[in-house]
N, C-alpha and C positions, 0 to 999 in steps of 0.2 A: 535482479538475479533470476534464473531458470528454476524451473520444481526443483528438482532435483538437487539443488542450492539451498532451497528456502525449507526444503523436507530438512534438511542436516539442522538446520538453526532451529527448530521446534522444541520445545523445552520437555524435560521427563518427566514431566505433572500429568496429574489427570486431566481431563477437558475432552471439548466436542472439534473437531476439525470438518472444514468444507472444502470440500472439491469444488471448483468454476470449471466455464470453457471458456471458449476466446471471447464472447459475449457478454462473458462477467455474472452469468449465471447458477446460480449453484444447485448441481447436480446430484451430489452426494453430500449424506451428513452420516455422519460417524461419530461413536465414542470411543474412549480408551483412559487405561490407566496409565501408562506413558505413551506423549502424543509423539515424541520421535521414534519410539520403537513399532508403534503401529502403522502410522502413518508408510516408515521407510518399506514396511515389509511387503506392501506396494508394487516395490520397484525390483521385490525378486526375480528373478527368471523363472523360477519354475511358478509363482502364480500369475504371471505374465502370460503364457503360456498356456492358463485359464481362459476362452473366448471371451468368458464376460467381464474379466476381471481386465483383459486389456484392451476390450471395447472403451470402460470407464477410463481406462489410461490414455488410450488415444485421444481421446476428447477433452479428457483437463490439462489444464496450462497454469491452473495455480491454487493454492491451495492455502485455505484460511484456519484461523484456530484462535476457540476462548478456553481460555484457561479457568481453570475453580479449584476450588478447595478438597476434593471426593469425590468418588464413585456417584454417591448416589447424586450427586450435586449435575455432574454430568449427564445422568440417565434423565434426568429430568429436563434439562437445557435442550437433549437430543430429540426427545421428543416436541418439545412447542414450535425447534427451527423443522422438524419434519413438516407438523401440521400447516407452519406459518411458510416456507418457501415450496413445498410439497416436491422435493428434487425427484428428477426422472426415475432414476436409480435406487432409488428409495421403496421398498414398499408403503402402500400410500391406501387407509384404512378407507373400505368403497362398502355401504351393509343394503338391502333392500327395504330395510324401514328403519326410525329410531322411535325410540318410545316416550313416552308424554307424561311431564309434568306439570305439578299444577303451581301458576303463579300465581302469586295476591302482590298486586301493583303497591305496595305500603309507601311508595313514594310520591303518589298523587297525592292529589287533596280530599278526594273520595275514594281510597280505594277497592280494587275491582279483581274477582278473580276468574283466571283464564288455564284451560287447558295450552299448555305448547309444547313445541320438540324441540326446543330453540333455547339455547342458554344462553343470557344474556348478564355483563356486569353494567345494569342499569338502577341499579338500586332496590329491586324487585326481590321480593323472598321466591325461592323456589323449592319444592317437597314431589321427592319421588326417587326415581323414576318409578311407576306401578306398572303391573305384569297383572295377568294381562291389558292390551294398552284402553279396551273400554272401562278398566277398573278407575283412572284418573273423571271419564266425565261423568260415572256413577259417583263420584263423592263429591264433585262440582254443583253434580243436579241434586245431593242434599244439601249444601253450602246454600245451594238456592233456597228449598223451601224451609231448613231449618236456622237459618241465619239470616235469609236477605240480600245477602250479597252480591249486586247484578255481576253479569261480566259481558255485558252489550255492548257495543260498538259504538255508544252516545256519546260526544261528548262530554262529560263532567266538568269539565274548566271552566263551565256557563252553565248558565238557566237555562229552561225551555222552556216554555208555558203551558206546556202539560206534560203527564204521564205517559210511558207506552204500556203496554196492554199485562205486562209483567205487573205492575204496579197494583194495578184493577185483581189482577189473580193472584196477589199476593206473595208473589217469586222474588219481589223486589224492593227495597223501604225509599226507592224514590228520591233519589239524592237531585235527579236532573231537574230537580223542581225547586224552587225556594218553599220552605217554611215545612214542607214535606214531611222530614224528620229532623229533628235536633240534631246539629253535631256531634253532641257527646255519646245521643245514642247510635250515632252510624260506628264512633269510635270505640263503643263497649260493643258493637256487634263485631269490626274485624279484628280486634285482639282476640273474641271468643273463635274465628277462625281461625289464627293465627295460633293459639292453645290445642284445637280439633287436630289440624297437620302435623303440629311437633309430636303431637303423643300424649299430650299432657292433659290424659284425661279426668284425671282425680285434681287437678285444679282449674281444670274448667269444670266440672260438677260442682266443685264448692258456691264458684263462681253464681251458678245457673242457682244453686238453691239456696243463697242466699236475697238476689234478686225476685224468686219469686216467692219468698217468705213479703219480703219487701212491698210486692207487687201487689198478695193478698192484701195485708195489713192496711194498706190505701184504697182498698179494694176496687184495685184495677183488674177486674177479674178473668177479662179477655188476655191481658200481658202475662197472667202468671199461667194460663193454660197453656202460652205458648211455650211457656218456659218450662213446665212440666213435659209437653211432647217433646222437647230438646233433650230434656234428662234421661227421658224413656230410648229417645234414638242413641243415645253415647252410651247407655248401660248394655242395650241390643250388641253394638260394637263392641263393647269391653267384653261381652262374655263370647263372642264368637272368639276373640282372641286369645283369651285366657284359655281355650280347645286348638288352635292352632299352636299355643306355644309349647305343646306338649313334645311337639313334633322335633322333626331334625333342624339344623342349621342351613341360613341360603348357602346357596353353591352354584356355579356356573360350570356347565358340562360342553365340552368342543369335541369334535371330529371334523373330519375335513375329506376332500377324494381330490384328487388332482388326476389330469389325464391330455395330452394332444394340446400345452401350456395351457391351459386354462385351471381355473383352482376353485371348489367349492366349499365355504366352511361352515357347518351348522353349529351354532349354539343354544343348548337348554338352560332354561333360567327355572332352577328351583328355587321354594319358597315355601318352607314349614314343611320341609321335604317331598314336595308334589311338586311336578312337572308342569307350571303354569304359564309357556310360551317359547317360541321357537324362533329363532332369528338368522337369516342366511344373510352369507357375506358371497361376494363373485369377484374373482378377477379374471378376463377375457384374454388379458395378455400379463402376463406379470413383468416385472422389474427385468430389464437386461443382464442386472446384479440383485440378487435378493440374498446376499450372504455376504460378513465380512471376512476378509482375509487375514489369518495371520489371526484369529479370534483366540481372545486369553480366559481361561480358565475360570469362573471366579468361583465355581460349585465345586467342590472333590467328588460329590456325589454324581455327578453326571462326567465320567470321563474320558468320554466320548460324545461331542456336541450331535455328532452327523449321526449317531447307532442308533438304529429302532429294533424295538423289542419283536417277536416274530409276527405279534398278532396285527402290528400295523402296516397298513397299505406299505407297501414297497417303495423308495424311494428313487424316483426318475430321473435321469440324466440334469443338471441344471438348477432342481428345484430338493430345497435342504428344510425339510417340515421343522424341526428344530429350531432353526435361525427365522425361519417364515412366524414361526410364535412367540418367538423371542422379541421381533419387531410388530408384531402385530398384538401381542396385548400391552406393550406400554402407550399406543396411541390409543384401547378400548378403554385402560383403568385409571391412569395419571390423569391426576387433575378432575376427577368426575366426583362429584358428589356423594356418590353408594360403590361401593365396593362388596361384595358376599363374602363372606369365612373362607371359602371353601372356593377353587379353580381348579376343574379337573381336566388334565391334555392327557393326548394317547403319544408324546412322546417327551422328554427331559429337553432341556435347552439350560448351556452354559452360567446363564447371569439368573437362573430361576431365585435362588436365594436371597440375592440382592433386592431384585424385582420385588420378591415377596416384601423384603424389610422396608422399603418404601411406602410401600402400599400400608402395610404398617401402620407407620407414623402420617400416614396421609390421611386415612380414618380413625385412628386412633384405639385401634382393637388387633387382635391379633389377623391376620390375613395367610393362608395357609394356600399357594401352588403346587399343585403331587401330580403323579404321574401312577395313575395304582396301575396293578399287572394282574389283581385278580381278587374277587370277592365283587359286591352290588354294586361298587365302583366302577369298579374294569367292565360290568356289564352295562352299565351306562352309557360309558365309554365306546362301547361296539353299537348302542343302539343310536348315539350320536354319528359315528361313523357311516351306518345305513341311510342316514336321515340326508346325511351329507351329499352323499352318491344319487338320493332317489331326487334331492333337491338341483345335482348336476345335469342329471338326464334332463330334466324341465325346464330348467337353465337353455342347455347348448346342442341340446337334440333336438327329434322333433315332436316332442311330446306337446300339450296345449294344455296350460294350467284350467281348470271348470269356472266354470261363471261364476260361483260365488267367492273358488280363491281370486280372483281378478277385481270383483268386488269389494273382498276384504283388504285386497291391498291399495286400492282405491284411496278406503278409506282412512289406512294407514301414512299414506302416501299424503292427503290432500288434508290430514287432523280432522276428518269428519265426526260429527257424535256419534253416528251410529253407519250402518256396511248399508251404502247407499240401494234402496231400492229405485227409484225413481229421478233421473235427470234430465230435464229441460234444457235445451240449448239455444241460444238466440242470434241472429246474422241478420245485417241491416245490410241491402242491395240499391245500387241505383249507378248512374250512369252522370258526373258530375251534376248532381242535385238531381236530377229526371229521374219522374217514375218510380219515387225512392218508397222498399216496401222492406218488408220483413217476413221473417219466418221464425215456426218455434219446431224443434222437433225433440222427440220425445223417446226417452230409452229407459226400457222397465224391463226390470226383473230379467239382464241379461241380453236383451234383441231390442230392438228398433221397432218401436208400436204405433203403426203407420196412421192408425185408425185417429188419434189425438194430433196431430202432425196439426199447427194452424199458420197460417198465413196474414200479415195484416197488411194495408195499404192507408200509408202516413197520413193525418189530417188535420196536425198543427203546424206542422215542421216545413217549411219552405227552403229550397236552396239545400246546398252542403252543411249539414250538421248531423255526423256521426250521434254524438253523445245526447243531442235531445231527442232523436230520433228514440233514442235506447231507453232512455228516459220516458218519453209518451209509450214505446211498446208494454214494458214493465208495469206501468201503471197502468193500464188497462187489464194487461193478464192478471196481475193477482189482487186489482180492486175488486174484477167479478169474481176471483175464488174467493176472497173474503167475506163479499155481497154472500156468494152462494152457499158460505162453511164447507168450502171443499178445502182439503188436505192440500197443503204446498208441497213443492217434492224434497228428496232428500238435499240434492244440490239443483242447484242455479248456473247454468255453462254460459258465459260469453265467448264468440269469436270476435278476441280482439285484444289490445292493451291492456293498462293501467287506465289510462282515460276511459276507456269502455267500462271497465271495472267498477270506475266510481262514480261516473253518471247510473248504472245501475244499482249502485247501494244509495245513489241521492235519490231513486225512481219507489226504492221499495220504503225509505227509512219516510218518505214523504207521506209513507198512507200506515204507518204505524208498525212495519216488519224493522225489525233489528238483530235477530237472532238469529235467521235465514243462511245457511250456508250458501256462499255465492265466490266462484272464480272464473279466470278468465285465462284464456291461451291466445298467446300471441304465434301470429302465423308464422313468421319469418326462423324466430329462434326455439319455436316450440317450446315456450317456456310457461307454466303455470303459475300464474301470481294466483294467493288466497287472500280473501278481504279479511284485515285485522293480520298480517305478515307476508306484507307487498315487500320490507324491506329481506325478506328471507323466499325467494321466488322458489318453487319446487322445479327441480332441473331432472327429468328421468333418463334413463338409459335409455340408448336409441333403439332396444332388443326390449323393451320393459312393456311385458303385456297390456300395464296401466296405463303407457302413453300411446299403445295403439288402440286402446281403448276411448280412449278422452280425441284423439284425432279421429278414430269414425265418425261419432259424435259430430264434432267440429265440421268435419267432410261434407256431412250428411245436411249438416244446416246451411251450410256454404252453399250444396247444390239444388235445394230445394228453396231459396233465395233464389238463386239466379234462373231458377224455370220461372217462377214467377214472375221476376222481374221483366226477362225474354217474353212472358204472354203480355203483359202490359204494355209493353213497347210495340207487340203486333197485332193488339187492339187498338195502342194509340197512329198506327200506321194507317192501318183500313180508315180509321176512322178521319184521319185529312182527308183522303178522298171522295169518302160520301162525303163528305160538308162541301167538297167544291162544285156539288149536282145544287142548281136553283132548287126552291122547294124544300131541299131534305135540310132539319136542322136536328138538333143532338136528340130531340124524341123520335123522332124518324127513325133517323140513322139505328138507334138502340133496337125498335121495333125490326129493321130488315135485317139487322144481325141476329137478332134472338131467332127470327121465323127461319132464316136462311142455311142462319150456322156460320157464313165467312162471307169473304167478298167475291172468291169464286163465285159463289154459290147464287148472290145477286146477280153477277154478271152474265149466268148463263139462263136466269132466269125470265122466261117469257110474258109479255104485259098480261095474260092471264092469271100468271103465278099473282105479279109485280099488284095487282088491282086488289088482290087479295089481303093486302098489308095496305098499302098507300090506296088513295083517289088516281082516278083517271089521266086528273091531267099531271099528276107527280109521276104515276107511272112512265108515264109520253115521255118526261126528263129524262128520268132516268136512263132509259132503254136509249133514247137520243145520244145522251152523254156517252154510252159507253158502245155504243153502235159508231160514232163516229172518234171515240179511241179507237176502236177496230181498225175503221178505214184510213185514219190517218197515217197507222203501221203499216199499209198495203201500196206502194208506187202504183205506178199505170199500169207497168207490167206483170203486177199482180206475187213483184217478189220484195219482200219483206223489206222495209230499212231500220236502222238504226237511229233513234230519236232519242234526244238529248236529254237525261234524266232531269226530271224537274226538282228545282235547288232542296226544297223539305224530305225528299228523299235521298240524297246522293249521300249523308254520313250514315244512312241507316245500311246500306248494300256493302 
């Protein structure tokens, strides 16, 4: 049967319906309380007659539908097939960073806790998300020294037969070792983090002070001091908190600027009523459709889905800030682990009440979406809306975010511990095996600091081999910073792969670095793997200051590899030549290059110059050899001919 057949046979239930095209695609995903009455309204003439609305018309040929039980049953289905087929027509949730949670691995056999951005159903407990995003690796790096808990990149699933250098500083109780630490005590130190995250600070104290009553009494008297600083750190925290919870309730604050289709949306994340971070969303081109048609009522309070109040931006041909909120906070709140009390929009949207009730029963507290019109709300509200506009200009003009915000997003961008000052980048050169060298170049504090720039030329690696090349380079650079106690940098840049990537953490994990941030950019798709979330590669906007950031870099070491390599290839050129003069061999030859400077320089050089580096009778060669190169370019007639390149030369021209 045609659409327009199968639209009539749709049942008057709630559910989610999808648009296809001829392809079998699905384009559009949609909800409704009845899916025949919504679906058909479609195929009015007057929203026909809508460009965008019979853009999406022209292009479907058929049209799918699951049915459920309820509203909220539907809101929820609508969003996962959004996120899960990300249809054209759809707005399709795009942010310029997400913020960082902390995992504890509690499904290993030792486990490990890690900052990430990355939600995974792997078995793994996860706690957050924290605002701002260096507040998650400030309570990692107490996890560190007051628990032990590594979160290194070692395998655990084996032994090693030693320690890395955490162990020795006591960051770590050393699991990668046999006999190390007891089981049972690695297991009573991750339940005490596991206690720290949830909250549950008054039974982690009980916990801690009865242990080191314990600890005295055997007088282990090193174990109960530690457990004393452990007590002292959780009460430090309980009382800063007990000061913050005087305060307001969280709340998430939005504005947005729209202008020439592109859309800006800032959001404030309050916490204990302070403004603790900023988060801009961008769409460059929005949805062809970013409104549904025919949309049903489910608010009385809002009766008017499209009306904006007067203090908000004016709404533009095409683009419905209402319906744009309406879809865009069920793919920011469903399904997320934290939800705030409190979501403040500068404009109502239809389904807000519904929305809200979800969210609801999803966190299990009351969750309140308002739209205020005036008091320190509504002035929020205006200062989100400024934020939005100054965040568009930076965005899609031509304004140029400062080195340190480019920095910071860096490091939001790449899960760095800290707003990178210092990154080293590495590029292996050569010419199928020949001549294979390297480069490191170096980017501090904002510029390209030429002065550190090094250059190496390979001297285990024979033949084509990318990754031991990367391998012997690495090992050399940071065995001498180690020899010398100089500082590593913030990051580690390869140009190159995955394979590059992890011969680079097998070059550093070999001389005792594990905790090293280190990535790598593939040339082709410009894509950023980080080591420890290869399977989650960072993909930027091709407008995104951080990725032309990370490709200077990359650029930068690319081409100061290939001058090098270029000079070795035209030192290994000169140098066949003088080996083919009698006499001169590779001390020679080194000596009439150094004195001369090139092979012009030789050639035009007279036996008095020539007598001044070599003996008499090597001079005599020399000037012979290339006195009768002269004349054998010279015919009778004294006009030049064309002589047959000789074969070690002809792939180098």
């Amino acid at each position: 049967m045609d659409l327009h057949q199968k639209i009539r046979t749709l049942p008057q239930q709630p559910g989610v319906y999808l648009y296809k095209n001829v392809e079998g695609e699905v384009i559009y995903v949609g909800k409704a309380k009845n899916l025949r009455s919504r679906v058909s309204s479609y195929l009015l003439k007057a929203n026909q007659a809508n460009a965008k609305t019979g853009t999406l018309m022209r292009e479907a040929v058929d049209v799918d539908y699951i049915q459920v039980a309820n509203n909220h049953e539907a809101l929820a289905l609508e969003n996962n097939l959004i996120k899960q087929r990300k249809p054209r027509f759809n707005i399709l949730l795009r942010d310029d960073k997400t913020y960082p949670y902390v995992k504890l691995t509690t499904g290993d056999r030792h486990p490990k806790v890690f900052v990430t951005r990355k939600l995974r159903k792997d078995g793994s407990q996860y706690f957050g998300p924290y605002f701002p995003g260096n507040l998650a690796y400030r309570i990692v790096d107490l996890i560190h020294r007051s628990f032990l808990i590594p979160s290194c990149k070692v395998d655990l699933n084996r032994y090693h037969p030693r320690p890395c250098l955490e162990y020795y500083i006591k960051r770590c109780l050393g699991p990668c070792v046999e006999s190390l630490v007891a089981p049972e005590t690695y297991r009573e130190a991750v339940r005490d983090v596991q206690l720290f995250l949830e909250g549950k600070e008054g039974e982690l104290e009980g916990r801690l002070k009865q242990r080191m009553g314990e600890a005295a009494m055997n007088e282990q008297f090193e174990l109960a001091a530690k457990m004393r600083d452990q007590l002292i750190t959780l009460q430090e925290l309980q009382a800063k908190q007990r000061i913050a919870s005087t305060e307001n309730e969280d709340a998430d604050v939005f504005g947005f600027h729209f202008d020439k289709e592109m859309l800006a949306v800032a959001q404030f994340h309050m916490r204990e009523g302070k403004i603790v971070d900023k988060r801009d969303f961008f769409w460059e081109e929005l949805p062809e459709v970013n409104f549904e048609v025919g949309a049903e009522e489910e608010d009385s309070s809002a009766a008017s889905a499209d009306v904006l109040r007067a203090d908000v931006p004016a709404q533009q041909p095409g683009f419905s800030p209402t319906l744009f909120f309406s879809a865009f906070l069920k793919q920011l709140y469903l399904d997320q682990p934290y939800v705030p009390r409190q979501i403040l929009l500068p404009v109502e949207f239809s389904d807000r009440v519904m929305l809200a009730s979800v969210l609801t029963e999803q966190t299990g507290r009351k969750v309140e979406i308002l739209a205020p019109q005036r008091g320190d709300k509504r002035s929020l509200l205006d200062l989100a809306g400024t934020n939005a506009k100054q965040s568009y200009d930076q965005r899609f003009r031509t304004l140029q975010p400062s080195k340190k915000a480019i920095a910071e997003a860096l490091q939001d961008a790449l899960s760095l511990p800290d707003v990178p000052t210092r990154i080293e980048c590495f590029d292996i050169s050569h010419i199928q095996g020949a001549e294979t060298v390297a480069s490191m170049v170096v980017w501090e504090d904002g510029d390209m600091k030429k002065a550190d720039y090094r250059k190496f030329k390979l001297k285990t690696v024979t033949g084509v081999d990318d990754f031991a090349s990367m391998h012997e380079i690495l090992v050399r650079r940071y065995s001498k910073l180690q020899a010398n106690n100089e500082p590593f940098p913030s990051l580690i840049l390869i140009d190159g792969g995955l394979g590059q990537l992890h011969a680079a953490y097998a070059a550093l994990e070999s001389i005792g670095v594990t905790l090293q941030p280190l990535a790598s950019i593939a040339k082709r798709e410009e894509v950023i793997y980080v080591y420890g979330q290869e399977d989650d590669p960072v993909v930027l906007d091709r407008r995104s200051p951080v990725l032309h950031l990370v490709q200077r870099i990359r650029d930068e070491s690319h081409r100061f590899a290939i001058s090098y390599h270029r000079k070795r290839r035209e030192m290994r050129d000169r140098d066949s030549e003088l080996l083919q003069i009698p006499g001169v061999g590779p001390t020679t030859r080194k000596r009439l290059i150094e004195h001369f400077g090139s092979l012009r320089g030789i050639k035009a050089a007279g036996p008095d110059a020539l007598t001044a580096v070599v003996n008499a009778a090597t001079a005599k060669k020399i000037r012979a050899y290339f006195d009768g190169e002269r004349e054998a370019a010279i015919d009778g007639n004294g006009v030049p001919v064309e002589t047959e390149t000789p074969p070690e030369f002809r792939i180098l021209q």
